[in-house]
C-alpha positions as a Markdown table, in Angstrom:
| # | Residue | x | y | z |
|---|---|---|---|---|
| 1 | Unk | 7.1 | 158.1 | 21.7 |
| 2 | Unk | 10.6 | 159.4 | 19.8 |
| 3 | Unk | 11.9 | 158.8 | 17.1 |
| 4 | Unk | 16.1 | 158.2 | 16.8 |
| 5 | Unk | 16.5 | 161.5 | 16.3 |
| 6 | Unk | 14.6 | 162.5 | 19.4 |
| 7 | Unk | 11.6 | 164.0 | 17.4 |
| 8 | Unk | 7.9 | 163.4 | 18.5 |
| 9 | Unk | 5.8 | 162.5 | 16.0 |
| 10 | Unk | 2.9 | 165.1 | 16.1 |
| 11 | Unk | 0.4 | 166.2 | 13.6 |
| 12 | Unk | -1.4 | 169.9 | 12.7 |
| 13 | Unk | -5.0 | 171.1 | 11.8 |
| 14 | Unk | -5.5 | 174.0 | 9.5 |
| 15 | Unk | -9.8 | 174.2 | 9.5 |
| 16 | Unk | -11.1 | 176.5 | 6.8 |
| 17 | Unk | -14.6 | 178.1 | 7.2 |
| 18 | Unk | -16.6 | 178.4 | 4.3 |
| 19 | Unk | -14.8 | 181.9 | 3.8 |
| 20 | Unk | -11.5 | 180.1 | 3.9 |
| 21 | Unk | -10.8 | 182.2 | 7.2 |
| 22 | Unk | -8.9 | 179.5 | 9.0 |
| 23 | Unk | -9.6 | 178.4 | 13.0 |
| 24 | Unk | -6.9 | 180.9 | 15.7 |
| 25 | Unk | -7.0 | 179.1 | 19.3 |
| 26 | Unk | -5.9 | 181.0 | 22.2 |
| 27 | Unk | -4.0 | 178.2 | 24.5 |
| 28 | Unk | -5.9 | 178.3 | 28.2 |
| 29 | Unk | -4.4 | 180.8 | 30.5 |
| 30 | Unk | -1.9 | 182.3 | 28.0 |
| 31 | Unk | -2.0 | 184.9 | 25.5 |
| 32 | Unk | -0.3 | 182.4 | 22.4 |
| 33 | Unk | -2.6 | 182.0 | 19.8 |
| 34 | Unk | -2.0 | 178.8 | 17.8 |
| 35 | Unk | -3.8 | 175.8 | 15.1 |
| 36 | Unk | -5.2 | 172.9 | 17.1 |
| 37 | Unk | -2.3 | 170.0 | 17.0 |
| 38 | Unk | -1.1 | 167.1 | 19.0 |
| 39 | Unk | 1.4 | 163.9 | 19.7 |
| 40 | Unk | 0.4 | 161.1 | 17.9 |
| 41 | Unk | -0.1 | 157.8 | 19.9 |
| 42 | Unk | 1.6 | 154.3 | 19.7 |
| 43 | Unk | -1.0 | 152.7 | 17.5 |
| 44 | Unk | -2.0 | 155.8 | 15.5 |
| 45 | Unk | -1.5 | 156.7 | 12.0 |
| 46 | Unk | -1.6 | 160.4 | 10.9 |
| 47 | Unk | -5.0 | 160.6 | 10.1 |
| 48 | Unk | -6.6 | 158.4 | 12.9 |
| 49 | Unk | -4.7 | 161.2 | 15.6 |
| 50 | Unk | -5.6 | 164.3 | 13.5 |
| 51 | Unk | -9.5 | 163.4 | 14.4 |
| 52 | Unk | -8.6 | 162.4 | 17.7 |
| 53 | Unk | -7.2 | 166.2 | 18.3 |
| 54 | Unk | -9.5 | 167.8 | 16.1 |
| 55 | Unk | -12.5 | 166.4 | 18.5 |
| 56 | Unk | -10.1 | 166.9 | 22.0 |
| 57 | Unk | -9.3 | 170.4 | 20.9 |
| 58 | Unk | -12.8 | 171.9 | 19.1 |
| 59 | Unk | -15.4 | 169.5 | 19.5 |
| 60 | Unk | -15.1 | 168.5 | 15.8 |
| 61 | Unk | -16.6 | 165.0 | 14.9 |
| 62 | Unk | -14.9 | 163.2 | 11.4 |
| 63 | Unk | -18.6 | 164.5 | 9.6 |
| 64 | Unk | -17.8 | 167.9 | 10.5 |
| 65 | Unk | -15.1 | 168.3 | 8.2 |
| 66 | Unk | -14.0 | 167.9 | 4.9 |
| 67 | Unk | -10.2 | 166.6 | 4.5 |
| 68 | Unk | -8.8 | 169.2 | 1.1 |
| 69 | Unk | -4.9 | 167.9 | 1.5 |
| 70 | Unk | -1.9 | 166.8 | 4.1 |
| 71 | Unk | 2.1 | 167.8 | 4.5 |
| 72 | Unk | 4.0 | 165.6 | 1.4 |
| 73 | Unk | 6.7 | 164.9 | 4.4 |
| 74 | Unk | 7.3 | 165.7 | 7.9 |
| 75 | Unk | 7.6 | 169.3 | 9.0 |
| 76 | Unk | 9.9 | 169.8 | 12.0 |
| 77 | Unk | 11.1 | 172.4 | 14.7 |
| 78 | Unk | 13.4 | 172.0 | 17.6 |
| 79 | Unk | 12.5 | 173.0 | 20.8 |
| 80 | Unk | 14.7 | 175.2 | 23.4 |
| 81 | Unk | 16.2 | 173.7 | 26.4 |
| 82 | Unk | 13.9 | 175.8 | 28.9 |
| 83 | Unk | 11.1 | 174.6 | 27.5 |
| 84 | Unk | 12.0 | 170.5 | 28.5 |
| 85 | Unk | 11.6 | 168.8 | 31.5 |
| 86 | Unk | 15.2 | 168.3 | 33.2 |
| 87 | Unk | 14.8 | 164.4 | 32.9 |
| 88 | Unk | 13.9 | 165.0 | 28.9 |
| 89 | Unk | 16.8 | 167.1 | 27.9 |
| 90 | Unk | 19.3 | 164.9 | 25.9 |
| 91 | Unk | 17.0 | 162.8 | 24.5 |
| 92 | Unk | 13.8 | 165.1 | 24.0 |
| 93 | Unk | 14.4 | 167.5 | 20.6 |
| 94 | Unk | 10.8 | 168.5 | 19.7 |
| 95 | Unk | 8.4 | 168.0 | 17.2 |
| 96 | Unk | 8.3 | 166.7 | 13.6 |
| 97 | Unk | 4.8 | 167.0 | 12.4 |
| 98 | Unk | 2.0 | 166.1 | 9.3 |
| 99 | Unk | -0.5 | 169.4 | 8.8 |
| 100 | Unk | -4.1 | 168.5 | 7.5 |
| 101 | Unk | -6.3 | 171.3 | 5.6 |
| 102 | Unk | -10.0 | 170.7 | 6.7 |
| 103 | Unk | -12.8 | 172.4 | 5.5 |
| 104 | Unk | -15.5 | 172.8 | 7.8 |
| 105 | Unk | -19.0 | 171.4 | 6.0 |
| 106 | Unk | -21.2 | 172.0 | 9.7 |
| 107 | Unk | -21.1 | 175.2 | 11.7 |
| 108 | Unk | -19.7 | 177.4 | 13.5 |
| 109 | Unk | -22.1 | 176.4 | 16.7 |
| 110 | Unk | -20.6 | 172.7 | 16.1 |
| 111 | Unk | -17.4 | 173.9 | 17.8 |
| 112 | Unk | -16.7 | 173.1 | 21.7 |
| 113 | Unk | -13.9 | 174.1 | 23.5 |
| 114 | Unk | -15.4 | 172.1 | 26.2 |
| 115 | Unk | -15.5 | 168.2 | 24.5 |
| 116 | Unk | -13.3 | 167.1 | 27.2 |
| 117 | Unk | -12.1 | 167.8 | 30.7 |
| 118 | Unk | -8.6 | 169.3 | 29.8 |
| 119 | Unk | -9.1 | 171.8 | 27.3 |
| 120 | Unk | -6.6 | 173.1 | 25.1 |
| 121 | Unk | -8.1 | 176.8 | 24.0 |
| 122 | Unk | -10.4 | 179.1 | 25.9 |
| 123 | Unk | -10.8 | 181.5 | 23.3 |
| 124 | Unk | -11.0 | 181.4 | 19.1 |
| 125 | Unk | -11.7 | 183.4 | 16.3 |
| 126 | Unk | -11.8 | 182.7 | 12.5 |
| 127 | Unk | -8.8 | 184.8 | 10.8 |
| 128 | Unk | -7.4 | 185.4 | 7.5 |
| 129 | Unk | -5.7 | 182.4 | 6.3 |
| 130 | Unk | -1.9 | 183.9 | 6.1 |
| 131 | Unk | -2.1 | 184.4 | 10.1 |
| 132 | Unk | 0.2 | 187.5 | 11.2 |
| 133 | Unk | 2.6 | 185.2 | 13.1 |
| 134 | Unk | 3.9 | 187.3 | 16.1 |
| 135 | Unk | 1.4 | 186.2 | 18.3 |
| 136 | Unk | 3.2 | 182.1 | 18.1 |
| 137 | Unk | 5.6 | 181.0 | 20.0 |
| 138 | Unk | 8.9 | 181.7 | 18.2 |
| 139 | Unk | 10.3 | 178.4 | 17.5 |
| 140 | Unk | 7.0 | 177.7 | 15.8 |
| 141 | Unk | 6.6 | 180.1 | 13.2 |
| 142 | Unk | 9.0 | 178.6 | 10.7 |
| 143 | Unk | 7.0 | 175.3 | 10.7 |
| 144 | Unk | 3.6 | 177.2 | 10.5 |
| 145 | Unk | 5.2 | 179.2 | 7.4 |
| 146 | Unk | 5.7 | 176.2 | 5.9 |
| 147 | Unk | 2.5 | 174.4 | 6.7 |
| 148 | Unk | 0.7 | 177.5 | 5.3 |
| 149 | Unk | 2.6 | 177.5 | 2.4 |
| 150 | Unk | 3.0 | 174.3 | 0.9 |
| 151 | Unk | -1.2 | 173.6 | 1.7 |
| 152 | Unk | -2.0 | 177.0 | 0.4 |
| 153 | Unk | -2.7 | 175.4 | -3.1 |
| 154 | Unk | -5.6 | 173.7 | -1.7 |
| 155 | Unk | -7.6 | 176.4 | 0.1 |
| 156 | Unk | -10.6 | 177.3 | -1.8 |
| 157 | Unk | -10.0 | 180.1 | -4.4 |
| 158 | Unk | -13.0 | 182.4 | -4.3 |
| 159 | Unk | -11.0 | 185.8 | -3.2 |
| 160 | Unk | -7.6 | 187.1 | -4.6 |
| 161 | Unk | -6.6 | 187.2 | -0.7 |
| 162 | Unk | -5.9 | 183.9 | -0.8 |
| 163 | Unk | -3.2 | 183.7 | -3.7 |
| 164 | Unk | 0.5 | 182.8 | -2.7 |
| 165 | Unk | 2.0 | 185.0 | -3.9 |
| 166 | Unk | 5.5 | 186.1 | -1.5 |
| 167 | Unk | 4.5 | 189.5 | -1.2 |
| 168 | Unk | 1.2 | 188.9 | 0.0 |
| 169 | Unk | 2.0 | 186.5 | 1.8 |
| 170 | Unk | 4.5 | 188.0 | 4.1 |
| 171 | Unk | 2.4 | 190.9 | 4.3 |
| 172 | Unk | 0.5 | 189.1 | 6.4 |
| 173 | Unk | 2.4 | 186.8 | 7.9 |
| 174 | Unk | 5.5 | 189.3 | 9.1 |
| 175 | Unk | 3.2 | 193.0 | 9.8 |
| 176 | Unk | -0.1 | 191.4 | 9.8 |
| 177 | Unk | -2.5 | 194.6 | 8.6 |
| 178 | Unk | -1.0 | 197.0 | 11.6 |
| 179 | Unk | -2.4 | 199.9 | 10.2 |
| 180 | Unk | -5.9 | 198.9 | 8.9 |
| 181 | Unk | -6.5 | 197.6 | 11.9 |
| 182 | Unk | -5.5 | 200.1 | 13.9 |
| 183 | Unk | -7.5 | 202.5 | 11.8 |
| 184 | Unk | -10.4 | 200.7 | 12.4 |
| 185 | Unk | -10.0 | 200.1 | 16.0 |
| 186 | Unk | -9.1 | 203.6 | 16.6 |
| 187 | Unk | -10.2 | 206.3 | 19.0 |
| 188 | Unk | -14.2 | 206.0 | 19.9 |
| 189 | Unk | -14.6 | 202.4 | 18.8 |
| 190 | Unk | -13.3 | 201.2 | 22.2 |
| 191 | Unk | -16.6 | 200.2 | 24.0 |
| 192 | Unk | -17.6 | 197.9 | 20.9 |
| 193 | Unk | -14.3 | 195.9 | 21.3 |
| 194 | Unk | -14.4 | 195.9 | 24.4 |
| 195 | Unk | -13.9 | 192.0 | 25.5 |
| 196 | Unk | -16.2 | 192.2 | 28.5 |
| 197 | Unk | -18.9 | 193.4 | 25.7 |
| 198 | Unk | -19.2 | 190.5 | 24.0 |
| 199 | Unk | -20.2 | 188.0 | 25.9 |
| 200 | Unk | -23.4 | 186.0 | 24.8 |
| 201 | Unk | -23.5 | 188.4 | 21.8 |
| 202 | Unk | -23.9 | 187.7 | 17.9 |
| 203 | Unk | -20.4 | 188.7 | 16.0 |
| 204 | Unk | -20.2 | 190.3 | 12.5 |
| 205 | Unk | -17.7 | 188.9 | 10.1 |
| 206 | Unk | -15.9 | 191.4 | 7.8 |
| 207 | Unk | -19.1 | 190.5 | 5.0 |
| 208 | Unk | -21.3 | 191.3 | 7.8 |
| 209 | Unk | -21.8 | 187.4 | 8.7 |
| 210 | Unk | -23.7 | 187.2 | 12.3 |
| 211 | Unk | -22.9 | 183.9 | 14.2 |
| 212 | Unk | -23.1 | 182.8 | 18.0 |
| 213 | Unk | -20.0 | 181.8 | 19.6 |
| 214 | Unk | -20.1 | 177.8 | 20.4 |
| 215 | Unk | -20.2 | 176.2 | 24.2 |
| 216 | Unk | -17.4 | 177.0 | 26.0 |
| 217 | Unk | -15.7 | 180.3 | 23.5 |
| 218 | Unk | -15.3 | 183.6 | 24.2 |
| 219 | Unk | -14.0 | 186.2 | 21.8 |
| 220 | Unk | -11.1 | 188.9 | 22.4 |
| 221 | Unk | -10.7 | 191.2 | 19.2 |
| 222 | Unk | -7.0 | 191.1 | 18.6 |
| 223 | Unk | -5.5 | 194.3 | 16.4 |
| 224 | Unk | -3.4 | 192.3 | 14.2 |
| 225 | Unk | -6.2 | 190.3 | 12.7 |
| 226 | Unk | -9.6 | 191.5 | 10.3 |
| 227 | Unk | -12.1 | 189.7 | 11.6 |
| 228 | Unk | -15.1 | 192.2 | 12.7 |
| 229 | Unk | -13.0 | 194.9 | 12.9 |
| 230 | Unk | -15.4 | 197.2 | 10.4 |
| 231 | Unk | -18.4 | 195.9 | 10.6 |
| 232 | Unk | -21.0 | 197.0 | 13.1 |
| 233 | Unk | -22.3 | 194.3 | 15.4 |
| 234 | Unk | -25.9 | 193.9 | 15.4 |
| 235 | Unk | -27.8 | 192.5 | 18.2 |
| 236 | Unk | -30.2 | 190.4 | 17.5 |
């Protein structure tokens, strides 16, 4: 379903955690990382395909989540000719999309990569809300700047992290915390991040948060992002 200016309508989940740490899926068989989202069908409003996805993609159920705010308008990005089918070029541009900001009111056990039989991520992680953005596709980022931005108003205000102000904000979203992190993955912390480590383990969140990952989720520690990168995991 197109529109006349060959843009499918599509829609975007941002889901806070009680930290405000938002939801980073890795897409199944790649190493793109990415915010659950998907094409709206004939029939649908915005909001009825946003819990459609959110359920498809994590397992989510409508009284899972709390719904903060929504895009004003459609956000949009075009997508490169090798990227579309030969018998869509011409016709197919890409994706014009609303973005929802959820808060999460169950837990983190309530997610399921699994809900259906063609799963969209085998891997997530919570991360800080202005994601470093290198690890998107390309002709994505701009739309995820956006997204981020104009719904950062909403997010829970309980750490200065989260204020948008530009030169925090590109901090993370153009370096995204390099050096920290490599400080704190450095030399003899290897066998702790190690991803084969960690399955069926408890994680540590950088407060020192234990959870267990849901049905389905693995975790692989990425450099670029905070989450349990200096704080010890405990076994339980």
């Amino acid at each position: 379903m197109l529109d006349r200016d060959g843009f499918r309508p599509n829609v975007g989940i941002i889901l806070l955690n009680q930290r405000s740490q938002v939801f980073w899926g890795k897409r199944i068989r790649t190493h793109s990382w990415q915010f659950p989202q998907g094409g709206i069908d004939r029939g649908e409003n915005p909001e009825q395909a946003m819990f459609r996805e959110l359920h498809e993609e994590v397992g989510l159920m409508p009284q899972h989540v709390h719904v903060l705010a929504r895009t004003r308008d459609w956000l949009r990005y075009e997508v490169p000719d090798r990227f579309i089918r030969r018998d869509a070029r011409g016709h197919y541009k890409g994706q014009k999309q609303i973005w929802f900001l959820l808060q999460l009111v169950g837990h983190d056990w309530d997610l399921n990569l699994r809900a259906t039989d063609h799963p969209e991520f085998d891997a997530w992680r919570w991360n800080d809300y202005w994601v470093p953005l290198d690890v998107v596709v390309e002709f994505k980022r701009g739309v995820y700047e956006m997204a981020l931005t104009e719904l950062s108003r909403f997010v829970p205000r309980f750490d200065a992290r989260f204020e948008p102000r530009s030169d925090h904000r590109n901090r993370y979203l153009r370096s995204g915390l390099h050096q920290r992190d490599q400080h704190a993955t450095g030399p003899g912390n290897e066998a702790e991040h190690r991803p084969g480590n960690d399955a069926a383990r408890p994680y540590a969140g950088r407060t020192g948060t234990l959870f267990e990952l849901p049905p389905g989720a693995t975790f692989e520690p990425d450099p670029q992002t905070s989450f349990g990168a200096d704080t010890p995991v405990t076994k339980t």
